[in-house]
C-alpha positions as a printed Julia matrix, in Angstrom:
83×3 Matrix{Float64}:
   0.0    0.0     0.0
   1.46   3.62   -0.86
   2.21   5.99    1.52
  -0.28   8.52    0.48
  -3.03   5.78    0.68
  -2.25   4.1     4.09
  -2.96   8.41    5.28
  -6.16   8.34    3.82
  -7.31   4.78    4.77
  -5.93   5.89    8.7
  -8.23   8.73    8.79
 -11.52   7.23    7.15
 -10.77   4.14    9.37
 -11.0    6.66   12.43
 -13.79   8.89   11.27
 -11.3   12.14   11.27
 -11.87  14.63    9.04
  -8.77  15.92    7.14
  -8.75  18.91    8.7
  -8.59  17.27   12.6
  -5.37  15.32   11.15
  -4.27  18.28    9.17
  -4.29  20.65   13.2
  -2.45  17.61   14.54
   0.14  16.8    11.99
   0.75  21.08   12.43
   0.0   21.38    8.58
  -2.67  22.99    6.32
  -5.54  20.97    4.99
  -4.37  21.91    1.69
  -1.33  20.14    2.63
  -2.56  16.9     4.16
  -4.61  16.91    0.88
  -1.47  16.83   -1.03
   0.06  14.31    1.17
  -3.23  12.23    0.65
  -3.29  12.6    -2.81
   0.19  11.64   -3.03
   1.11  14.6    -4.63
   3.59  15.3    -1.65
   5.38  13.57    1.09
   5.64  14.91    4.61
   8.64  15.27    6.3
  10.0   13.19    9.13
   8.78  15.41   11.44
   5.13  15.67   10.21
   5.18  11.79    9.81
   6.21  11.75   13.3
   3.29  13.86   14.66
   0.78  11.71   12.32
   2.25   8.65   13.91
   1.61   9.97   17.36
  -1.61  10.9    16.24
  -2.7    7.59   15.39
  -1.1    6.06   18.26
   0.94   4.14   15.42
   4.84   3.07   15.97
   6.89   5.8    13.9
   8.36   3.11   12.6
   5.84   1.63   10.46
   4.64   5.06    9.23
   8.23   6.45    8.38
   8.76   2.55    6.61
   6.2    2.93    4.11
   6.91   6.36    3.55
  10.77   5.25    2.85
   9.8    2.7     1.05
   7.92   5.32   -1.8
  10.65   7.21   -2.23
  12.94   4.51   -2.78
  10.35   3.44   -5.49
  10.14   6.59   -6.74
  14.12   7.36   -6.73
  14.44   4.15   -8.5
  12.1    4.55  -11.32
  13.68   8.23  -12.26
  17.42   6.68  -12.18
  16.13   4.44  -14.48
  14.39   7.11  -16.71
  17.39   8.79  -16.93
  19.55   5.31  -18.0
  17.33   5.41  -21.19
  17.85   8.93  -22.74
């Protein structure tokens, strides 16, 4: 499951509304949207305060959130192996 998607399943799991996660995570709604959307990824900090939010290990949060970036590092290296 992507990063952006485990957000959004977290909060309609828990009956938040974006903007309750958005005041907790410090952030606009415009940018949880973004985050949600997978348009953006937060920082280690804000995935730290969404963690704690969720009562969720860091860990796990921060893991899947590593683990997109890797994927998405990845693909562009190899994007720019074939020009």
């Amino acid at each position: 499951m992507k990063f952006n998607e485990k957000l959004k399943l977290m909060r309609e799991k828990n009956s938040y509304t974006i903007k309750q996660v958005a005041k907790a995570a410090r952030v606009r709604v415009k940018t949880m949207e973004k985050y949600e959307s997978g348009i953006e990824i937060p920082k280690l900090k804000t995935i730290i305060k969404i963690a704690e939010f969720y009562g969720f290990s860091t860990a796990e949060l921060f893991q899947t959130a590593m683990t997109e970036v890797t994927e998405i590092t990845e693909a562009m290296k190899k994007g720019a192996d074939t020009e």
